[in-house]
N, C-alpha and C positions, 0 to 999 in steps of 0.2 A: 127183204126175205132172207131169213137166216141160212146158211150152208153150210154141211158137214160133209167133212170125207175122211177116211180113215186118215192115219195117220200117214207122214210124208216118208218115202226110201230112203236109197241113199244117193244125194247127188248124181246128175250125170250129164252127160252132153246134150244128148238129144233138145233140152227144152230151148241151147243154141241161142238166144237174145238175153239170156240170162247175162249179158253183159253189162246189160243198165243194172242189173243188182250189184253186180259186181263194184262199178262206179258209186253208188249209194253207201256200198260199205265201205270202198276205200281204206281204212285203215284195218280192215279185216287183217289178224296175224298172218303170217305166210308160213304154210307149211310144203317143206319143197321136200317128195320120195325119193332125191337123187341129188346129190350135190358136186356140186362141182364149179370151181369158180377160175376162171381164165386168164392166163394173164394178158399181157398186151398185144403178146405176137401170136400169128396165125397156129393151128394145131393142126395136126392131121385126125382130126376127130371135132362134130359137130354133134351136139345135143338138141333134139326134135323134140319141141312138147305135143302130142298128141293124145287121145281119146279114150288111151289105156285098151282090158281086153280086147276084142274080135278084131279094134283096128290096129291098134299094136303088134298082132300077130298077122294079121296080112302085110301091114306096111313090112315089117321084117324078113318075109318071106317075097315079095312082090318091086322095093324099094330098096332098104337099107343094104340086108347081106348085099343083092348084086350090083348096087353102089358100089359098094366097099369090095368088093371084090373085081372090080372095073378099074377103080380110080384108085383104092389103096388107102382112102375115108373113111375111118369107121364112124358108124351114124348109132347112135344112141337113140333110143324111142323114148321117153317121160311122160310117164300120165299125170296129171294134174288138175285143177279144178276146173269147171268148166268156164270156160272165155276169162283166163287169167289175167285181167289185164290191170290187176293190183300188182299183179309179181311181175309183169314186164315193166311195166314202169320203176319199180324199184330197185331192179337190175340194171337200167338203164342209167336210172338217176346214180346210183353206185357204181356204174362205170366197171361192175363184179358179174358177171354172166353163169347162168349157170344152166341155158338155155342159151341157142344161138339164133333159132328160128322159132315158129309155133305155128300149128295148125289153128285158126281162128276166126270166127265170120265177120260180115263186112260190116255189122254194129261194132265190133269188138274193133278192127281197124279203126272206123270212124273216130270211136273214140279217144283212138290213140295217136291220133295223128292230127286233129283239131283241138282248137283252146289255145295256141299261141306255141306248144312245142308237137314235133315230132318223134316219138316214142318208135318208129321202126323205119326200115330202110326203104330209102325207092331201089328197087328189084330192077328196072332198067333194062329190063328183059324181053318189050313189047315190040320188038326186031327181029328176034331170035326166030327160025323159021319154022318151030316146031310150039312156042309159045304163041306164034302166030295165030295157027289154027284155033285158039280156046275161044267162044265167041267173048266180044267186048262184054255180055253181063256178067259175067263169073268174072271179070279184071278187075282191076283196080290199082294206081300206082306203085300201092305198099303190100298186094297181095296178087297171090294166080289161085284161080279157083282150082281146087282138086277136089272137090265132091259136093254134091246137093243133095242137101236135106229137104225134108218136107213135112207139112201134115196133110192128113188124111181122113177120109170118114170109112171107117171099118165096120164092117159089124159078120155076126153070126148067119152059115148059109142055113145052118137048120131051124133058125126064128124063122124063117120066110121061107121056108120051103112050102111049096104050093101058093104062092102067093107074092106078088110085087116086091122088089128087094129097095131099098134107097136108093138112088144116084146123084144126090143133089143136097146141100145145105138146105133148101129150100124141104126136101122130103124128111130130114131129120130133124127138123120144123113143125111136120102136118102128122102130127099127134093123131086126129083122125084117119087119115088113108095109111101110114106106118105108126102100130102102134107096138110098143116093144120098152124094155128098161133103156135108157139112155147113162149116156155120163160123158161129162164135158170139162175141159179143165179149168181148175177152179185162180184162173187169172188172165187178164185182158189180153197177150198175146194170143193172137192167133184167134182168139173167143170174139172180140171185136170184130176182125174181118170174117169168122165165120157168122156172126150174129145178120151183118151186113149182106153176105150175099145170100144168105137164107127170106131175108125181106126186099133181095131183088134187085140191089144194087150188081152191074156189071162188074167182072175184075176189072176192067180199067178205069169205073170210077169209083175205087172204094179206099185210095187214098187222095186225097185227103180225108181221113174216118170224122163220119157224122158221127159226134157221140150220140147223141140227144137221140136219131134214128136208132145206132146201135143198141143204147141199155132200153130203148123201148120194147124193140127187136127180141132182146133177154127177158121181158119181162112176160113176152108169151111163152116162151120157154121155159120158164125157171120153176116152175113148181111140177113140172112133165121129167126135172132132170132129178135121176135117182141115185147116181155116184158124182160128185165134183171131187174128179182126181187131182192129185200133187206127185206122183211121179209115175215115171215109163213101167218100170217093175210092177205100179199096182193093177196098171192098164191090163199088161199082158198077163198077170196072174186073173184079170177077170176076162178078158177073151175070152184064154182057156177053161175056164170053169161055167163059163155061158153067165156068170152072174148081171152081164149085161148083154143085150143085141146089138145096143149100137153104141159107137164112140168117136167124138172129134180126138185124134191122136199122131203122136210122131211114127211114121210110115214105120220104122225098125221095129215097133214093137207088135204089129200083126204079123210082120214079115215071119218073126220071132214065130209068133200063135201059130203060124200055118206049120212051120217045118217042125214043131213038135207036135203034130199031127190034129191043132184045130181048124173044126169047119167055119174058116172066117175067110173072106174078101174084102178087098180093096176095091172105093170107088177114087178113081183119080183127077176125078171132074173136081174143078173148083180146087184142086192141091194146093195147099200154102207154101212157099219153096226160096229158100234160102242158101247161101253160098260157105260152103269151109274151103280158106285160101291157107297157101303156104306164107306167109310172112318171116323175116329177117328183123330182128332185133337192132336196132341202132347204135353202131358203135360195136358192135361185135367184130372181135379181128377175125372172122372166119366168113364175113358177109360173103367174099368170092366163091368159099366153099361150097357155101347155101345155095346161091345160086347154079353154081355144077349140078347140085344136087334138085333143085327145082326144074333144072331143062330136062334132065333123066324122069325123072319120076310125071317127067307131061307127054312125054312118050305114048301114043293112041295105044299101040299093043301094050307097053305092059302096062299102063293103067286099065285096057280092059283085065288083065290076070285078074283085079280086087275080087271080078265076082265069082272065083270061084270059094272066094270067102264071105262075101254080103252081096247084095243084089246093091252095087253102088250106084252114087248119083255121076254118073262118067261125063267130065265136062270136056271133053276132046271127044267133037261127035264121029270122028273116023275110029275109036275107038270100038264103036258097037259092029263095025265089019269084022273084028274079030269075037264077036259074043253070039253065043246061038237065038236065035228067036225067042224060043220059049224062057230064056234068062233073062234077056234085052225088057221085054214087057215090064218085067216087075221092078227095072232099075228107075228112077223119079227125070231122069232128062232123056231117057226114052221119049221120041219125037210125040206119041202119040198121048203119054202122061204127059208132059210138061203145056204143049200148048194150049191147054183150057186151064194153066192152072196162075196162079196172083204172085208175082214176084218180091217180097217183103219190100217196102220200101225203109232200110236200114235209116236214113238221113231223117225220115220222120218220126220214128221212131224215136229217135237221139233227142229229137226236140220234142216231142209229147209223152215221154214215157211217164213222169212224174204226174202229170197228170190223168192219164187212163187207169196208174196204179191210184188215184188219190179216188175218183171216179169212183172204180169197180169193189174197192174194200168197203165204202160207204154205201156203196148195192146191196153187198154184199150184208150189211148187218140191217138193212129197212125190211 
């Protein structure tokens, strides 16, 4: 079946496994907004590559300045492409730093740290009594979780007003009892495990993914779907215009639709949900710094501060004693979202990616 969708935005985080493309291009040029190259000895200043906008201006407001005004570190923020991990490596292998750490998820470790070299540090950090507290799924050797992502199934309160709203992959499915515009994104992440539990598979056994189930799975679906999006921007430009009811999407971008005043909700059942950790560059003389600065910044109070700039995914759950209730709800490890929701399994991913992309494009043109 053939599928169209507008045209793709501009890059951005949110799509988060975008890390196996990243590995595929490989020799992608590197364009780096901020340069700076290290010499051997330690500096009293670290460069953080991070997510650019909203989070940029939190981490600065929330981490960095009162880092730096604690310790006497000044912390640079870098936006950059998502899950960089052409330019960490290249940095590494040149021995030239122009980044000391990087915000990155646990694909993008993965595969920076297997295949015979280790591209970032072990952080060393899993004693520390405040690193303690993170639960062991946000860890990882070479990273500490600071925020979860997710996807989600959104849709418009005013399509369903008077009538059954969706709660379930399974209801954004049943074209008969919710009937409404759809739109689904137009690549196997995330479309695979939502295909899957729409046709009934549990989260806990939906990795290892049935293809054969899944693209079956899509093939009921696939002529009921009326947008296959390519990025977050096109999402939340059609929230807000209602030109769909409903959408498999990254959580940030309804978050987005509500607070500029559309009528959409979040169903949190079934959430797809993913880790961004702070990571240390290998070979950086400022690794001790990083981690100063990773013990502050896992601090439960001021990591809850984020939400007063995004509903974050707060991975220090003593964190939410200082968020109000009505905040707490809409952040993605809020006890009551996260526990019905499929934790990505990154590791499988790493070994099937080539093939659910080889899979889903050849669907994609039958």
């Amino acid at each position: 079946m053939k599928l169209t969708s507008p045209a793709s935005s501009l890059p951005e985080k949110p799509g988060r496994r975008t890390a196996v493309k990243t590995v595929v291009a490989g020799t992608a040029a590197l364009a780096f907004p901020f340069v700076w190259t290290s010499g051997r000895a330690a500096s009293k200043r670290i460069v953080v590559r991070d997510d650019g906008g909203i989070y940029t201006k939190a981490y600065d407001a929330v981490f960095y300045r009162p880092f730096t005004e604690k310790t006497g570190i000044e912390v640079v923020g870098v936006q950059a492409n998502a899950e960089p991990t052409a330019q960490i490596k290249s940095m590494v292998e040149a021995g030239s730093y122009t980044w000391d750490m990087a915000k990155i998820s646990q694909p993008a470790i993965l595969l920076l740290t297997t295949g015979g070299k280790e591209y970032l540090e072990r952080h060393g950090l899993e004693a520390d009594p405040t690193i303690a507290k993170i639960p062991q799924q946000y860890m990882s050797p070479f990273g500490v979780g600071t925020n979860v992502y997710t996807t989600v199934l959104a849709y418009r309160t005013d399509a369903f007003k008077g009538r059954k709203a969706p709660a379930s992959w399974a209801d954004f499915w049943n074209v008969k009892d919710f009937p409404g515009r759809r739109a689904l994104r137009k690549y196997p992440f995330d479309t695979v495990e939502e295909s899957l539990m729409a046709d009934g598979v549990p989260t806990s056994q939906v990795y290892p993914c049935n293809f054969d189930r899944a693209f079956a799975s899509l093939d009921k679906i696939a002529k009921h779907v009326d947008v296959w999006w390519t990025s977050g921007a096109q999402v939340e430009q059609m929230l807000g215009s209602g030109e769909v009811d409903m959408v498999a999407t990254w959580v940030s971008r309804p978050q987005s639709a509500i607070a500029n005043g559309a009528p959409v909700a979040i169903v949190w059942n079934q959430n797809i949900w993913g880790v961004d950790n702070w990571s240390i560059l290998k070979g950086t003389p400022n690794a001790d710094a990083c981690r100063e600065f990773i013990k502050f910044a896992s601090d439960p109070k001021r990591q809850a501060s984020l939400v007063q700039y995004f509903p974050a995914g707060l991975t220090q759950p003593d964190a939410f004693s200082y968020v109000k209730p009505d905040v707490a709800k809409n952040c993605p490890t809020f006890p009551e979202n996260i526990k019905t929701g499929l934790h990505i399994d990154a590791k499988y991913w790493q070994q099937n990616q080539s093939v659910a992309l080889d899979r889903f494009n050849r669907w994609v043109l039958t």
